[in-house]
N, C-alpha and C positions, 0 to 999 in steps of 0.2 A: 064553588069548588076552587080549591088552590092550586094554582099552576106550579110546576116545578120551579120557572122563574121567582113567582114569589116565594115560593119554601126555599129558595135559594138568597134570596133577598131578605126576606126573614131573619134566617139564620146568620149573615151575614151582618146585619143591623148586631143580634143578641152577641156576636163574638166582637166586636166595635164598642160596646155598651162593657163588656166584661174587659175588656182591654183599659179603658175610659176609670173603670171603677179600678182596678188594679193597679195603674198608674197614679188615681188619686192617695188609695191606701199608702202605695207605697212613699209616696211624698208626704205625707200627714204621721208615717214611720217615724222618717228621718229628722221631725221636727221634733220628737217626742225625748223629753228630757225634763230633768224636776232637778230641787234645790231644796233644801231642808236648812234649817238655821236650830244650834243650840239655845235650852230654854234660856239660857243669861242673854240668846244675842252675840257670844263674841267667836262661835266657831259657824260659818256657814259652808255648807261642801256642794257641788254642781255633778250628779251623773249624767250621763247619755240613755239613749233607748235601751242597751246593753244593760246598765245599772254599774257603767265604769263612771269611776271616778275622774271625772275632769278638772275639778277645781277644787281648792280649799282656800277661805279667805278669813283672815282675823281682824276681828275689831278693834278700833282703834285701845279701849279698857283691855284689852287681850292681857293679863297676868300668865306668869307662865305658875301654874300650881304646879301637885305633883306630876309630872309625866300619866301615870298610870289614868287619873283623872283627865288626863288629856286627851289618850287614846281611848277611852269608852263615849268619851266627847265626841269624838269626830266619828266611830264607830257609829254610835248611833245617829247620828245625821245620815251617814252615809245609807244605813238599813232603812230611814224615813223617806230620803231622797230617790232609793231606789225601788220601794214599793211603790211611788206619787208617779215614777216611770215606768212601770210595770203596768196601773191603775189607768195610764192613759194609753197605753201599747193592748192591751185589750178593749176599752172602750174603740179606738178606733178598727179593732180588729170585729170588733162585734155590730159597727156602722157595716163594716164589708160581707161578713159571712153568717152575720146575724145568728140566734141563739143555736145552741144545737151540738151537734159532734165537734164538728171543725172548732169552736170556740174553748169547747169543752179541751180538746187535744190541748190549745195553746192553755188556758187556766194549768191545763193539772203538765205541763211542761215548767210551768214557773217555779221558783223556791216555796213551800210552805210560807205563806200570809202573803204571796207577793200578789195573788191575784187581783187584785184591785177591788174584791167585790165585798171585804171588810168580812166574808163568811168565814178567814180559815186564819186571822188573827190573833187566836185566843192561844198559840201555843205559847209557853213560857220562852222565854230569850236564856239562851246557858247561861250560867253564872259566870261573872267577869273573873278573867284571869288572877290569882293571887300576882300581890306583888313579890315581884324575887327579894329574897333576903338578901341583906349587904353582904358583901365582900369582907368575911373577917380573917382570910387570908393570911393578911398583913402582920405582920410581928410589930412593927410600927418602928423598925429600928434604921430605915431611911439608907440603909446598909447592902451590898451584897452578901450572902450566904457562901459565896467561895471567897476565902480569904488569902 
């Protein structure tokens, strides 16, 4: 039969072990960050556990094309980058509170496809911004209009 001390002791050990395990999650958090590189190679981007942007770095062939091509560039790194952060922010979350509700909450807390588990992928990406039309403003007469 257990003595009150051991049920005290017990319980004492499981809230020590819960503490132990919470402390390691939350350290194995902090370390959680991913990097994505574009298919050529010349745009690579750096998020945190968050999915912020921490870095952007260009290769040294880095051409500057059009703009518009640039920003769907980095864009999609950044959404590659940020799922591989997501993907490991739930693996270690699912080391901690293993399969179940609690997991479930943080999965369906994430953006559509970020959950790591490759299951909610398939939605279409919006279609990229048109590029804005020039500027045909201009009379081209190099002139003010108040004379």
């Amino acid at each position: 039969m257990t003595t009150p001390d051991d049920w005290l002791s017990d319980y004492n050990a499981k809230l020590q072990q819960i503490k132990t395990d919470t402390d390691r999650a939350q350290e194995e958090l902090t370390q959680v960050g991913a990097s994505a590189t574009s298919p050529d190679g010349q745009i690579t981007v750096k998020v945190n556990s968050s999915g912020v942007l921490e870095d952007i770095r260009f290769g040294n062939g880095f051409q500057h094309p059009k703009p518009d091509q640039v920003a769907t560039a980095i864009m999609t790194c950044v959404r590659d980058a940020q799922r591989q952060a997501a993907g490991q922010m739930v693996e270690v979350m699912q080391q901690f509170v293993g399969d179940g509700a609690a997991l479930d909450f943080v999965k369906n807390s994430l953006p559509h496809g970020y959950a790591g588990d490759g299951t909610d992928e398939d939605q279409q990406q919006p279609p990229a911004r048109p590029a804005s039309p020039p500027d045909d403003d201009d009379d081209n007469s190099n002139g003010s209009f108040l004379r």
